[in-house]
C-alpha positions in Angstrom: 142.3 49.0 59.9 139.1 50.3 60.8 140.0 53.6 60.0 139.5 54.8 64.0 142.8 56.3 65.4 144.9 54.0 67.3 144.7 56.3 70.6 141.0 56.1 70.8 140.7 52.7 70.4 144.0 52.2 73.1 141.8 54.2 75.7 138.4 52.4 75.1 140.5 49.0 76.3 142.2 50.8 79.4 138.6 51.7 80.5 137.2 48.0 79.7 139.6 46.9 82.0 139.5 49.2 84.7 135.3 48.7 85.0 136.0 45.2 85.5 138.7 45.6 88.0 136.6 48.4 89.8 132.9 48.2 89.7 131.2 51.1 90.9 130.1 50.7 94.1 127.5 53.7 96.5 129.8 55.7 98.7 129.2 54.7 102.1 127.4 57.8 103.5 126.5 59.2 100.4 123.5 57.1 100.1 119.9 59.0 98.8 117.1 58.3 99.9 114.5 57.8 97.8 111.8 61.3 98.3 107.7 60.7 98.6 105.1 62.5 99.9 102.2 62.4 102.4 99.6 64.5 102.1 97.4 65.8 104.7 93.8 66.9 103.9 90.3 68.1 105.7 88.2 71.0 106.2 87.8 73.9 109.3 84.0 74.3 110.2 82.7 76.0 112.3 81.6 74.0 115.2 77.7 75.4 115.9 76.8 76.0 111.7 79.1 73.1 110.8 79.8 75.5 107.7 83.4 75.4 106.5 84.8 78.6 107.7 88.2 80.9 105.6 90.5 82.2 106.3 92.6 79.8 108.5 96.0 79.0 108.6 97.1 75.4 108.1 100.8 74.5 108.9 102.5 71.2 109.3 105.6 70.7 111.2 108.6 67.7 112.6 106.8 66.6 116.0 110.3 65.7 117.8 114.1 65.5 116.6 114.0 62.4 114.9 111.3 63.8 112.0 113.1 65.3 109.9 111.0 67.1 107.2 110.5 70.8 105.6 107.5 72.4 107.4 104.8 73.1 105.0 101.6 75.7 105.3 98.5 76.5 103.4 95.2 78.6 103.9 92.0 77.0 103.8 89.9 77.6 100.6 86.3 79.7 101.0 84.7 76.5 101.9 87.3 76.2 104.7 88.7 73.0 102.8 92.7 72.4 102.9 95.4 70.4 101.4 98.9 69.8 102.4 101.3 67.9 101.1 105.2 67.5 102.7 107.9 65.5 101.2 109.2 62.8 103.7 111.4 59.7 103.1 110.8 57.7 106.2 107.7 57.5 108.9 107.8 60.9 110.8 105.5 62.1 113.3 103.9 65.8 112.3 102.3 68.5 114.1 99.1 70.0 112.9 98.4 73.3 113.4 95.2 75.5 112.6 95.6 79.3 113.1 93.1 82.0 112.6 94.7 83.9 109.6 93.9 87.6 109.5 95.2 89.5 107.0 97.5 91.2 109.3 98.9 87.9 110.4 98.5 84.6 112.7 96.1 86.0 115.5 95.2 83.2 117.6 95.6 79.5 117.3 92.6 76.9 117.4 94.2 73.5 117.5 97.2 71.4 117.7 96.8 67.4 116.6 99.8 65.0 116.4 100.2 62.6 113.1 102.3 59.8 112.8 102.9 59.9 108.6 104.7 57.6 105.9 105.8 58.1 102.6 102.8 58.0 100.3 100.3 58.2 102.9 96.9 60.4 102.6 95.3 61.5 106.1 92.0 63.1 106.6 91.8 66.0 109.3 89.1 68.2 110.4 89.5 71.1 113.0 86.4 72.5 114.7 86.7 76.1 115.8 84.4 79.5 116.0 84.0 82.2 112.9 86.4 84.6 112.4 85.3 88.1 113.0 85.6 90.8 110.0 86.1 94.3 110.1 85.8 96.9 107.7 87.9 100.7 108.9 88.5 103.5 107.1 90.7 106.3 107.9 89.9 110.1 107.0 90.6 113.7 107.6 88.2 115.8 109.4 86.3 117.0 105.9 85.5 113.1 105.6 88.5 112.3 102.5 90.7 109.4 102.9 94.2 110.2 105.2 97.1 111.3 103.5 99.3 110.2 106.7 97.7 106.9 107.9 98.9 104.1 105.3 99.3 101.0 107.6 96.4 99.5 110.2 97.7 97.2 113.0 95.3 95.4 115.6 96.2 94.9 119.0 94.4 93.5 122.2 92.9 95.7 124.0 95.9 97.5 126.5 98.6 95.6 125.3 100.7 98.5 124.6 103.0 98.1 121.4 102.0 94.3 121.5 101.2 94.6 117.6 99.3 91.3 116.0 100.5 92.4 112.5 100.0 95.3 109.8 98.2 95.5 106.7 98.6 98.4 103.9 95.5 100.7 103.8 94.1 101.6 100.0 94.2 104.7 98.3 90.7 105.4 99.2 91.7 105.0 103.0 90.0 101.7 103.1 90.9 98.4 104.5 89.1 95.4 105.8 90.4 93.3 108.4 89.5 89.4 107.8 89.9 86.3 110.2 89.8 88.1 113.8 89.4 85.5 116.9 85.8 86.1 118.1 85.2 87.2 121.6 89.0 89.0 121.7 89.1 92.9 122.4 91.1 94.8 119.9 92.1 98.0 119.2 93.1 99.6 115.8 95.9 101.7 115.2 96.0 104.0 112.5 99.4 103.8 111.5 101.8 106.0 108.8 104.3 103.2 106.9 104.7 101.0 109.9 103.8 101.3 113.6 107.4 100.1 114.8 109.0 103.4 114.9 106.6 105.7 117.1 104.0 106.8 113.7 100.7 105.8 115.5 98.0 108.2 114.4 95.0 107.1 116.0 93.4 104.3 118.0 90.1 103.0 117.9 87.8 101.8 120.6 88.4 98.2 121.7 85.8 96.5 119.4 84.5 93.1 119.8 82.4 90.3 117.5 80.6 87.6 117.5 81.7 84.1 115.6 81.0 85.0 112.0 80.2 88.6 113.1 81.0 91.5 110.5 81.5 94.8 113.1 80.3 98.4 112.0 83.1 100.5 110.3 85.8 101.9 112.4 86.7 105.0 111.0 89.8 106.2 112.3 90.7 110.3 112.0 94.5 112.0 111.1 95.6 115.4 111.5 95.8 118.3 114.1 94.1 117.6 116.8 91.5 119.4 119.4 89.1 119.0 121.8 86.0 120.0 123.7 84.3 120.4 127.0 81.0 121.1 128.5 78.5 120.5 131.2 75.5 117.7 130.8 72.2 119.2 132.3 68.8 117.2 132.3 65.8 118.8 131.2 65.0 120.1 134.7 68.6 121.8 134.8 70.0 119.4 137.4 73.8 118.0 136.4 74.3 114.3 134.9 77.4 113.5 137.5 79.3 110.3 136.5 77.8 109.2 133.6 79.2 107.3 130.8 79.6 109.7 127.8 79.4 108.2 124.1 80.3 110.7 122.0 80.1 111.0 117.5 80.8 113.7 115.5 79.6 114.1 112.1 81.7 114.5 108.9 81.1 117.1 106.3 80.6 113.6 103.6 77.8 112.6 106.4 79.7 110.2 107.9 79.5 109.4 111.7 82.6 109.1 113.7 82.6 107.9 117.1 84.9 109.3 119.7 86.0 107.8 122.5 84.1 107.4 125.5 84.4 109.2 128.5 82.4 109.8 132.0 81.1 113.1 133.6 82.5 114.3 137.3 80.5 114.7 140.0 78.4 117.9 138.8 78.4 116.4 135.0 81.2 118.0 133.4 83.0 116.5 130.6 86.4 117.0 129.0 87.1 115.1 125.5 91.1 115.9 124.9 92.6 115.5 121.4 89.6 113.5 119.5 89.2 115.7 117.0 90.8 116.7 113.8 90.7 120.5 113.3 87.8 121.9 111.3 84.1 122.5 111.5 82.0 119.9 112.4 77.9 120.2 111.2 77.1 118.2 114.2 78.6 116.5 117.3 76.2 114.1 119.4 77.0 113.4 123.0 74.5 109.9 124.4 74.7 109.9 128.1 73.5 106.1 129.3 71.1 106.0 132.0 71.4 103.3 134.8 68.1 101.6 134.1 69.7 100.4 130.7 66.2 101.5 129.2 67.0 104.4 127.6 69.6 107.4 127.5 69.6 111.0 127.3 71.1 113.3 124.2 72.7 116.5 123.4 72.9 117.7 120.3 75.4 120.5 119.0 75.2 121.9 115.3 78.5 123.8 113.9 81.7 123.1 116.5 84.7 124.5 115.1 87.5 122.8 116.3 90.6 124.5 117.0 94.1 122.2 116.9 95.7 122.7 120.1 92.8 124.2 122.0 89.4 123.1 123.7 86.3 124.3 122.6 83.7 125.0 125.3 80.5 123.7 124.5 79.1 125.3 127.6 75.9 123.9 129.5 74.1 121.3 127.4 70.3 120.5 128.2 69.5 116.4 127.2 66.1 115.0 126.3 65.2 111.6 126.5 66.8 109.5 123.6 64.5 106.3 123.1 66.5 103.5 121.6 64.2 103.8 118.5 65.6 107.3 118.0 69.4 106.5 118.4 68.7 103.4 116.3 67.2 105.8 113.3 70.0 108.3 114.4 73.3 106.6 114.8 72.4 103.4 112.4 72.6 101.0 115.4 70.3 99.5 118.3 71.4 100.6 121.5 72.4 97.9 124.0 73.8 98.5 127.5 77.1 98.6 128.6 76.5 95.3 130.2 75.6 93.4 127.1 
């Protein structure tokens, strides 16, 4: 005797027996497939600089129903370089996409290319698009300090109504900078409480604009009660400005500049600017009115509007002088260029 209990060594035989009557066989159907991965890899320039260009969106997905993979997505690094890699157990075929990627979300696609991919496989793809355009915005009461209400910014084109291209959280300081706007798109931003989806839209910018690469000038963005104010635009010689375009900033208590929305004179130069305004005194407003000849512009200046919530302040009859675009470049911080540029 081995010592071993007679059971144990009973039930090691039964099982001898029964693995050579019944080798084990795969289930049919239950078969598993062994897993590998392709990776896809490349760069987004930017087609004029041929600079790699961030932030883009990368995403792979299954081309038809017979590729059968989970979709996989990446941003491109700061030298616009990518790297994806999918797990696939047969040859699929895979659609590429490049998105611009602001940080509010997916704004605009750039490309689509097509892969046919096998396990194991490395694949090299480039996509050539424009620079993304960057804005920095800032929201503040009418003393110049960051909003207590606006918490959220959204961008939208230009009239699209509630057509929101994503939201972004806003800083303490009331500070936020959107990154990886399309180029050549007009948008507006919203100044938003916790979310824009349930009516708490604040404020809305001008549409703003940029160039490929492009960083814009702030967009400051104002909360709280608001007023307005009204007037008549008189040339040197006392004779109205009808139907001019009106560009209109206010300056802050902190110095800083905020432009209102634009509006045009009637027929006898008489302006109404409803609502811009936060209430509370204002050291200076600036109304440009923008001459025809595209050469130059004339300006009113007022010093110490107080700004009533609920009310419109009368600014009366204001006389203009000619405003060289020298001046409103040492003025407002900018060049002037015509509407038409």
């Amino acid at each position: 005797m081995s010592g071993k209990p007679v059971a144990f060594e009973a039930t090691m035989c039964i099982a001898v027996v029964l693995v050579a009557l019944f080798p084990m066989t795969p289930l049919a159907g239950k078969e598993v497939a062994p897993q590998s991965t392709a990776h896809i890899s490349g760069h987004a320039f930017d087609a004029s600089t041929k600079r790699g260009i961030h932030p883009f969106r990368i995403s792979a997905s299954p081309a038809d129903s017979e590729s059968t993979f989970a979709p996989a997505t990446t941003m491109t690094a700061p030298d616009g370089s990518y790297s994806v890699v999918i797990e696939v157990s047969k040859p699929v075929r895979c659609l590429v996409r490049c998105s611009y990627a602001a940080n509010i979300g997916s704004c605009a696609r750039v490309g689509t290319k097509t892969l046919d991919l096998e396990p194991g496989q490395k694949n090299e793809l480039d996509f050539a698009a424009r620079a993304p355009v960057t804005v920095p915005v800032r929201f503040v009461n009418a003393d110049g300090s960051p909003s207590a209400v606006m918490r959220s910014v959204a961008v939208r084109l230009a009239g699209a109504g509630m057509n929101m291209k994503g939201v972004a959280v806003v800083g303490g300081d009331g500070r936020v900078v959107l990154e990886g706007l399309p180029p050549d798109c007009r948008f507006e931003v919203l100044g938003c409480g916790v979310t824009p989806y349930f009516g708490e839209i604040f404020a809305v910018s001008e549409p703003i604009e940029g160039k490929p690469g492009e960083e814009l000038p702030e967009v400051v963005l104002m909360s709280g009660r608001k007023g307005g104010f009204e007037g008549i635009m008189h040339d040197a010689g006392g004779n109205g400005l009808p139907n001019r375009q009106l560009d209109c900033w206010a300056r802050l208590k902190d110095g800083t500049l905020y432009r209102v929305r634009s509006r045009n004179a009637d027929g006898i130069g008489r302006f109404l600017f409803v609502g811009p305004l936060a209430e509370g005194l204002y050291p200076q407003i600036f109304i440009v009115c923008r001459r025809t000849d595209a050469a130059t512009a004339d300006m009113a200046l007022v010093p110490d509007v107080e700004i009533v919530a609920g009310s419109i302040t009368d600014l009366g009859i204001l006389t203009t002088r000619r405003l060289l675009p020298e001046e409103e470049a040492e003025l407002l911080g900018r060049s002037w260029r015509s509407p038409s540029e």
